[in-house]
C-alpha positions as CSV (number, residue, x, y, z in Angstrom):
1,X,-40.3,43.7,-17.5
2,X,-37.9,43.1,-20.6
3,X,-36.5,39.5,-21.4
4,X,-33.4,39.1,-21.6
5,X,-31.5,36.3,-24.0
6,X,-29.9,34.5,-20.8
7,X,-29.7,30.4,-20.9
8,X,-33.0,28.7,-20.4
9,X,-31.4,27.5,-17.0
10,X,-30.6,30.9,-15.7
11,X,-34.3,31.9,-17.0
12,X,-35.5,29.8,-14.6
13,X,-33.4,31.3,-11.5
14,X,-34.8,33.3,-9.0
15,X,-32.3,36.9,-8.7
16,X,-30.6,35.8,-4.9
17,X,-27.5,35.5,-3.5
18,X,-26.3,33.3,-1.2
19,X,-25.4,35.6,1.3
20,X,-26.4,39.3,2.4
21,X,-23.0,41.1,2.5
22,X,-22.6,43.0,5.8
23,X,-21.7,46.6,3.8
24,X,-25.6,45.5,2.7
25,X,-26.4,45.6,6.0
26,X,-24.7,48.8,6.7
27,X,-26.3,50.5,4.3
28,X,-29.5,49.6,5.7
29,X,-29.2,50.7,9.1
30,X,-27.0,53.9,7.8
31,X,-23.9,53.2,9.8
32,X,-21.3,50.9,9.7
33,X,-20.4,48.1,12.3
34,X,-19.0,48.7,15.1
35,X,-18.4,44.6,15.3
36,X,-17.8,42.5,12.8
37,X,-17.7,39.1,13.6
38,X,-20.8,37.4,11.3
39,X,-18.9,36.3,8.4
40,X,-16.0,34.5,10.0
41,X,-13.2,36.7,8.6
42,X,-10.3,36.5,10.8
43,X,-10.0,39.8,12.2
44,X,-6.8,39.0,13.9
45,X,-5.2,40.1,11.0
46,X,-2.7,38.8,8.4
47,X,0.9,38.2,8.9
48,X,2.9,41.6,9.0
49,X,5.4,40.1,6.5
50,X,2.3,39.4,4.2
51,X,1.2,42.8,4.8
52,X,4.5,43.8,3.8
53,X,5.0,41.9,0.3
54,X,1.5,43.0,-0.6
55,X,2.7,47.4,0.0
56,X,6.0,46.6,-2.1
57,X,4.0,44.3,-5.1
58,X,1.2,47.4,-5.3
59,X,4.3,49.2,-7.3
60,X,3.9,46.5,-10.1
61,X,0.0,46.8,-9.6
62,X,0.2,47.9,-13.6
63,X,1.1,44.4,-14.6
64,X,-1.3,41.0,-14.4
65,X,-0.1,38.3,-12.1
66,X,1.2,35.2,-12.5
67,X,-0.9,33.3,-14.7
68,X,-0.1,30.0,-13.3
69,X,0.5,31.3,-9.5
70,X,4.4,29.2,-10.2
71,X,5.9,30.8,-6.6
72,X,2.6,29.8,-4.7
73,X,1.7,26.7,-6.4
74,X,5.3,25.7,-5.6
75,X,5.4,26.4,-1.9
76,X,2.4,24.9,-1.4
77,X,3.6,21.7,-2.9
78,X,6.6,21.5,-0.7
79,X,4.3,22.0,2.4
80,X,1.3,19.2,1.1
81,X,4.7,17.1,-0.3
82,X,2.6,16.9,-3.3
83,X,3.6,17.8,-6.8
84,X,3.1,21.2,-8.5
85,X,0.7,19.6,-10.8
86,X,-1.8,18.6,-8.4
87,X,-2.4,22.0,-6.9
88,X,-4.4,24.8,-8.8
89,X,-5.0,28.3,-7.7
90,X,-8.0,30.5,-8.0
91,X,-10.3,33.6,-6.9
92,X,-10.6,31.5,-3.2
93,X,-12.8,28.5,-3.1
94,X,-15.9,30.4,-4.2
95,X,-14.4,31.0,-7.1
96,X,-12.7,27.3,-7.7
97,X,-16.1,25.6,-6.6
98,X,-17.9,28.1,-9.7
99,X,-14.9,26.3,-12.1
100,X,-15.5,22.5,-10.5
101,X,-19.6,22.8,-11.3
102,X,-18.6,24.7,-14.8
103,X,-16.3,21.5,-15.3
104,X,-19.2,18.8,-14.3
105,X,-22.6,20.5,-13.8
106,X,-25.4,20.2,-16.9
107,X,-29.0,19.7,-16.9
108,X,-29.7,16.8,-15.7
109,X,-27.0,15.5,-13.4
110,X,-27.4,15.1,-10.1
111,X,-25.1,16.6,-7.4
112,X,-25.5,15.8,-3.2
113,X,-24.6,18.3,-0.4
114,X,-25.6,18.7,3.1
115,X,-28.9,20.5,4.5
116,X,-27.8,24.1,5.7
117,X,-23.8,23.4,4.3
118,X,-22.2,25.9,2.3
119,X,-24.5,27.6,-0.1
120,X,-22.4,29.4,-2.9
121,X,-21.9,25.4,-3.8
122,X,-25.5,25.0,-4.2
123,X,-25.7,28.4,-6.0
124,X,-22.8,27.7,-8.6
125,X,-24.7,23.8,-9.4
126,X,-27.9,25.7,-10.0
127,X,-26.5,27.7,-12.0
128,X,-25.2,25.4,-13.8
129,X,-28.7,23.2,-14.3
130,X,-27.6,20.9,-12.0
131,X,-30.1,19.0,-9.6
132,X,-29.9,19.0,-5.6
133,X,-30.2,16.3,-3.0
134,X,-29.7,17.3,0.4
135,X,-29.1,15.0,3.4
136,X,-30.0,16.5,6.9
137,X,-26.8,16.9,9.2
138,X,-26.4,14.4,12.2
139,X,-25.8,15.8,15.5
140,X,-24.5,19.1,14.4
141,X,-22.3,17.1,12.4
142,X,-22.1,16.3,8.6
143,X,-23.5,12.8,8.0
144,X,-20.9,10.4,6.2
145,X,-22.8,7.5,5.5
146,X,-25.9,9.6,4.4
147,X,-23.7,11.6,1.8
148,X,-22.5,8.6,0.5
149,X,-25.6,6.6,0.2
150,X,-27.1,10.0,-1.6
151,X,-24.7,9.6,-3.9
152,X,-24.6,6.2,-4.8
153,X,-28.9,6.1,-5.0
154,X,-28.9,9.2,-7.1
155,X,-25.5,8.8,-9.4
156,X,-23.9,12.2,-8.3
157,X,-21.9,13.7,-10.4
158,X,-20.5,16.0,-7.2
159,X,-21.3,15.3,-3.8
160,X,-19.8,18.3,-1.7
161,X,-18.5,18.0,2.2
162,X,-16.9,20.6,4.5
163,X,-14.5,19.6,7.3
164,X,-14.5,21.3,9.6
165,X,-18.2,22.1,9.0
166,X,-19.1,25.7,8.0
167,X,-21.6,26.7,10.0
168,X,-21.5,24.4,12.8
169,X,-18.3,24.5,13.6
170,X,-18.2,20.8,14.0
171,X,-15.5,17.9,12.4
172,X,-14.7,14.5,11.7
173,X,-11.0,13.0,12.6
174,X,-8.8,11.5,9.5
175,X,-9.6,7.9,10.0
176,X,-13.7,9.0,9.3
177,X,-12.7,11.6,6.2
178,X,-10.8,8.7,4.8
179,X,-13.6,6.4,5.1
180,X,-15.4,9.2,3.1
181,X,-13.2,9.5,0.4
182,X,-12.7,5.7,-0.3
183,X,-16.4,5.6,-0.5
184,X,-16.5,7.3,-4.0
185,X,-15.6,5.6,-6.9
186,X,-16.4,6.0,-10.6
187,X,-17.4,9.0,-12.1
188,X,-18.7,10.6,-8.6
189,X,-16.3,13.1,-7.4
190,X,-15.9,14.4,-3.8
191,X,-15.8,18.1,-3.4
192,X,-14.0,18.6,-0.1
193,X,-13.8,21.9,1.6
194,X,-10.9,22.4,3.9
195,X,-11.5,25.9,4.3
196,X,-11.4,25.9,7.9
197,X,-8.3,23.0,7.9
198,X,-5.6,25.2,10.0
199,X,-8.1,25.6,12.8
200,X,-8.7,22.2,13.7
201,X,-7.4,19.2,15.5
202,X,-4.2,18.0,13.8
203,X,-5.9,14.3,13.3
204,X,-9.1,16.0,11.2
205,X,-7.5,15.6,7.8
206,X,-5.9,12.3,5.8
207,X,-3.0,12.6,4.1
208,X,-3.4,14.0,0.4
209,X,-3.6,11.1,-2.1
210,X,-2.8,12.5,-5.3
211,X,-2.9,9.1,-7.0
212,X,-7.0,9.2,-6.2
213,X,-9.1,10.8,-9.4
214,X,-12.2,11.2,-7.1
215,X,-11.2,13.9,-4.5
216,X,-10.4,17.4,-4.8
217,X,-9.6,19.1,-1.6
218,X,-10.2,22.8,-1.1
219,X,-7.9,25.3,1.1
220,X,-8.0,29.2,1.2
221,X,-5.6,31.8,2.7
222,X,-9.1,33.7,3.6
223,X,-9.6,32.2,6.8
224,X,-6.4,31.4,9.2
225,X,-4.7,33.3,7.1
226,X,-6.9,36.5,7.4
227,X,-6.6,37.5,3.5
228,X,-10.6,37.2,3.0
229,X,-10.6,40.7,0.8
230,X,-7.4,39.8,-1.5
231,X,-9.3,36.1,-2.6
232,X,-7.2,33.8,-3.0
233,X,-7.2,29.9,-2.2
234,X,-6.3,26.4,-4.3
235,X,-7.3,23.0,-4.4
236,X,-5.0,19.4,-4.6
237,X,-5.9,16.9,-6.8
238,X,-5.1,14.3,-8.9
239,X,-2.7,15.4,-11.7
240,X,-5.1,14.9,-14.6
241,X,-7.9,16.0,-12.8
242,X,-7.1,19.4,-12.0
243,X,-5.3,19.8,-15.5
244,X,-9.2,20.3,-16.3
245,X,-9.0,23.4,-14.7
246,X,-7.5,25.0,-17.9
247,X,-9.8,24.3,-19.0
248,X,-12.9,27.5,-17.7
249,X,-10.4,28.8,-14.9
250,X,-9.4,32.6,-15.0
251,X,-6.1,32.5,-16.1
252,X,-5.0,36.1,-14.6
253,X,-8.1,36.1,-12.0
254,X,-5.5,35.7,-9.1
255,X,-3.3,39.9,-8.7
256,X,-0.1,40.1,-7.8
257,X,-1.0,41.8,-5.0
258,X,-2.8,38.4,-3.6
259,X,0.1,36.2,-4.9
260,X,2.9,38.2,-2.9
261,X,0.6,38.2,0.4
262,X,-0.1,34.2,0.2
263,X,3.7,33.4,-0.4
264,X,4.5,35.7,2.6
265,X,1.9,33.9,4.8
266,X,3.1,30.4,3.8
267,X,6.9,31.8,4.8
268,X,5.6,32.6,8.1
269,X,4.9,29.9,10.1
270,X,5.6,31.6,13.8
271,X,2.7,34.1,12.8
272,X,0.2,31.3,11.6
273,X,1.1,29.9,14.9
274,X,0.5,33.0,16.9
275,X,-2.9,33.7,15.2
276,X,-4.2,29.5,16.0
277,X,-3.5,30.2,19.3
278,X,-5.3,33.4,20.0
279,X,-7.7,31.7,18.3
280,X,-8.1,28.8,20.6
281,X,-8.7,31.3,23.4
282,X,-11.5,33.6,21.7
283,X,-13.5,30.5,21.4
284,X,-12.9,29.7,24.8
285,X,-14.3,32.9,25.6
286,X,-17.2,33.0,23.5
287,X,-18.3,29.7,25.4
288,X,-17.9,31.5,28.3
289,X,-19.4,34.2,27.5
290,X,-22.1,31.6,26.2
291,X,-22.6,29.9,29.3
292,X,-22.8,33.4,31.4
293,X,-26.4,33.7,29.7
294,X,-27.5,30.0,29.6
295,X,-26.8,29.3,26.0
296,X,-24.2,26.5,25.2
297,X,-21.5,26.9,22.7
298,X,-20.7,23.8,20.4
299,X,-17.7,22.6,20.5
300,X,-15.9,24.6,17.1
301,X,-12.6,23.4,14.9
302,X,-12.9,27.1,13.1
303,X,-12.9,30.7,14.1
304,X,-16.3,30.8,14.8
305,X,-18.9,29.7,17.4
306,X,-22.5,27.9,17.4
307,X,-24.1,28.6,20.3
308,X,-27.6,26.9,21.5
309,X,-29.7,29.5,22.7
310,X,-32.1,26.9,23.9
311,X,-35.1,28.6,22.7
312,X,-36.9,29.0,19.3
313,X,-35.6,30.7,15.9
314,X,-37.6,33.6,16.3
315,X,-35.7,34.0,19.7
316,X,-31.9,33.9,18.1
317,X,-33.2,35.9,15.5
318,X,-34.8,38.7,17.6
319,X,-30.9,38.8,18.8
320,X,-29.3,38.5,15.5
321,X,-31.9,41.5,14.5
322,X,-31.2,43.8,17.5
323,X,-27.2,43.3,17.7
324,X,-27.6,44.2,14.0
325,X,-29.3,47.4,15.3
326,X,-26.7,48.0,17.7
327,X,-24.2,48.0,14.7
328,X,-23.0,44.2,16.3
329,X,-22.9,41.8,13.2
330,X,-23.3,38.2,14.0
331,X,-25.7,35.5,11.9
332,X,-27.5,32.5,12.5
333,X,-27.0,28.9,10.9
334,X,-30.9,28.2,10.7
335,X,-30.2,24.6,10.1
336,X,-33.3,22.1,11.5
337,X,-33.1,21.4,13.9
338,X,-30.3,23.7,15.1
339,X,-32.8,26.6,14.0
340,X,-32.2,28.5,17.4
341,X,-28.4,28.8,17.2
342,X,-26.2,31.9,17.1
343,X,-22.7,32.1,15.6
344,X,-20.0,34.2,16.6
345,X,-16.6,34.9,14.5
346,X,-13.4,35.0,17.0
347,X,-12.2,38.7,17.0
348,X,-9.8,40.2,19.5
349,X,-9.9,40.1,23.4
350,X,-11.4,43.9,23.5
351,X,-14.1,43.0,20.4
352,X,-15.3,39.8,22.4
353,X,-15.7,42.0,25.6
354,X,-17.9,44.4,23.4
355,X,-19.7,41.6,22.0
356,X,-20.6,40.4,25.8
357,X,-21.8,43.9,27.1
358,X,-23.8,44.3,23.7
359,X,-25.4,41.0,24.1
360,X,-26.3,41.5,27.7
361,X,-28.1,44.6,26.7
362,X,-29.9,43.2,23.9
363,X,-30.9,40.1,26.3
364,X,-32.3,42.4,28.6
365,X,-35.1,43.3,26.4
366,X,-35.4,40.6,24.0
367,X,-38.2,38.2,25.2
């Protein structure tokens, strides 16, 4: 096999991704889903005023957008009362994460996330030379004291937590996160993903604190705001601190297309309102649909489900592998000890029926 000149760091890289796409997956088993509802899009659908403002900007489709995202970024500030200045837009979070480890990550520091948590972060470090710590999650929650003593024993440059917790589903209040983020200090910077934010209890989030250099907070219109495919999200910050995002950010990475859609969706607050509820009751129903087969659904601040099967891993994934087979696409977190959980993205009342019958039929011949 040829060599290539690529940095010694990437040299040493295996060739993975951090996820399987499901059009992967399709491909494999030559159709495509019938159900979608493994990687927690929102298939409720965006706001029809977003849908709107993205058909009319496709006419100016020629032209790069906003470099700066001005309309967005400004909207978004009167909604976070925050200044313009401490909000920065990018290519969704996967894409602002890849600029915060571009900004901070070199051979040689050290950077602390959480066993099973998010792992384009831990792809983006390592691709950046960075070193790993992990620290195992605590009752199907993220563990706030063992992040922060990680961090302190190992000098982190970049110690990433998500709340609410992708893929558990599970969240800390405000008065916890706060305790979090006045536990880092110096040059050790928390990465805090928000991504499922909308979708939780209203007391899961602090106020933003733009006067604090050791916090940037991570939101995305991908998730309650169902605009996964047009990838677009931000993250608030201290002033300075996100001014580094000139820096390596794509300065026309972000269409026009995405930009009209956001703005749209932040003008539409009925909609957002509309979708959080229906949300609320298709995880109601996935625990019951949970329960009608002896598993146990945790209890979930996103669009998604973990449900305990109460047996092995081989067991969830012998499901996982024959809904797949049914054209039903659903993962597994795979997190010890939670290694014989399920999770289930919220989709309509009719797809959650489907997901029930296709699940009883798999259960009836999976041992």
């Amino acid at each position: 096999m040829s060599k290539y000149p690529v940095t010694q760091v990437v040299a040493n890289l295996p060739s993975s991704v951090p996820f399987v796409g499901p059009e992967i997956q399709e491909r494999e088993i030559g159709k495509p889903f019938d159900l979608r509802l493994g990687a927690n899009e929102n298939g409720l659908g965006p706001s029809p005023k977003a849908l709107s403002a993205m058909r009319e900007a496709l006419s100016e489709i020629w032209m790069y957008g906003d470099s700066v995202s001005y309309e967005v970024r400004q909207r978004l500030a009167e909604i976070h009362q925050v200044g313009i200045e401490n909000i920065v837009v990018g290519e969704g979070i996967d894409a602002l994460l890849g600029y915060t480890c571009r900004l901070f990550v070199e051979p040689g520091r050290q950077v602390v996330t959480t066993t099973g948590a998010y792992p384009t972060f831990n792809f983006h470090v390592s691709g950046n030379g960075g070193e790993l710590h992990f620290v195992p999650m605590n009752g199907h929650h993220e563990d706030i004291d063992g992040i922060l003593s990680r961090s302190k024993s190992v000098g982190a440059c970049l110690s990433y937590f998500s709340n609410p917790n992708n893929p558990m589903g599970s969240w800390h209040d405000a008065s916890e996160m706060q305790r979090l983020i006045d536990g880092f200090e110096g040059d050790n910077i928390l990465v805090l993903d928000e991504a499922y934010r909308e979708f939780a209890p209203e007391d899961a989030a602090p106020a933003f604190d733009v006067n604090n250099p050791n916090v940037l907070r991570f939101r995305t219109f991908s998730k309650a705001y169902a605009m996964a495919g047009a990838r677009i999200g931000y993250c608030i910050g201290e002033a300075g601190l996100i001014n580094e995002f000139e820096k390596v950010r794509n300065h026309f990475g972000v269409s026009r297309v995405s930009q009209a859609g956001a703005l749209a969706s932040l003008n539409d607050e009925a909609y957002l309102h509309e979708t959080l509820g229906k949300v609320v009751k298709g995880r109601e129903k996935i625990a019951g649909i949970a329960e009608k087969y002896g598993f146990k659904a945790l209890p979930s601040a996103t669009n998604f489900v973990a449900i305990d099967t109460r047996r092995d891993e081989q067991f969830a994934r012998d499901i996982v592998d024959c809904l797949t087979a049914k054209a039903v696409f659903i993962r597994m977190p795979s997190i010890a000890p939670d290694i014989g959980f399920i999770r289930v993205s919220v989709g309509s009342e009719e797809e959650l029926d489907q997901f029930d019958q296709a699940l009883g039929e798999v259960l009836a011949v999976v041992d």
